[in-house]
N, C-alpha and C positions, 0 to 999 in steps of 0.2 A: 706463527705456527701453534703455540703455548694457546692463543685466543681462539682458534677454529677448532680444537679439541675442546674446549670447552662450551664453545658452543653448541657444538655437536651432541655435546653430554645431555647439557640443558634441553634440548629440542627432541631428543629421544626420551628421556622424562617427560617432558610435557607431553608427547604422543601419549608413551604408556599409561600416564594415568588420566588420559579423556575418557570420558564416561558417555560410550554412545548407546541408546535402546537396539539392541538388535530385535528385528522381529519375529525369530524363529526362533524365542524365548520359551521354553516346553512351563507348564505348570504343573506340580504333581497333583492328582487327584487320586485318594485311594479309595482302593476298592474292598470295601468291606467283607471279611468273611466271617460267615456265622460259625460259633462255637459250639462244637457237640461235644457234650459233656456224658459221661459216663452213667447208665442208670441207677447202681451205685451210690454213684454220688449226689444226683439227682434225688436220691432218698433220703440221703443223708447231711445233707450240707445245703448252706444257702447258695443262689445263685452269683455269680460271681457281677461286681457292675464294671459294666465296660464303658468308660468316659466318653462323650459323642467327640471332643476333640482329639480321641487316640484310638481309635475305630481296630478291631483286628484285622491285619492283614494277609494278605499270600506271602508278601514280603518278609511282613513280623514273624509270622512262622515258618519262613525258611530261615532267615535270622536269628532265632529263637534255637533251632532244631542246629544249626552248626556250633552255636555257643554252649548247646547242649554235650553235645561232644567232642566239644574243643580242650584238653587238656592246658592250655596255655594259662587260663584264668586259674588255677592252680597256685599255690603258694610254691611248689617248686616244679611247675610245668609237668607232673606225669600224672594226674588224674584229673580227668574231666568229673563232670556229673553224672554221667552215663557210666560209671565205676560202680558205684554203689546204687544209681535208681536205674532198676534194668528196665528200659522198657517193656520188653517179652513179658514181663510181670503185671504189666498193667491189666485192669478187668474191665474189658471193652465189650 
């Protein structure tokens, strides 16, 4: 009895760790979005360079935009960055 549980063990292991290709393997492809920058800033500052291997995204700037005002990254969780850089302030 001691033998067929452990065989059992053994052959459930070796299931989980077979490494088979499924074919309905998705790739991520991103989808670039262009930066609009403020005119502003445009006057005054260089353009920023955006690496071809980190492309902006819709994703990076929804990402971006939650960690924006996510207080958690905070040294004691109650102010985001959005505390002191108010958006509404921005000159768009």
């Amino acid at each position: 009895m001691k033998h067929w549980f452990i065989y059992m063990l053994l052959f459930t292991f070796i299931l989980a760790c077979s490494k088979e290709d499924s074919p309905d393997t998705e790739v991520y492809e991103p989808t670039p979005v262009a930066l609009d920058i403020p005119v502003l800033f445009q006057q005054t500052i260089l353009s920023p360079i955006i690496p071809n291997n980190n492309p902006q995204t819709p994703e990076g700037v929804a990402l971006g935009k939650k960690l924006f005002f996510d207080p958690i990254l905070s040294d004691d969780e109650t102010m985001s960055c959005a505390s002191c850089h108010k958006p509404r302030k921005c000159l768009y």
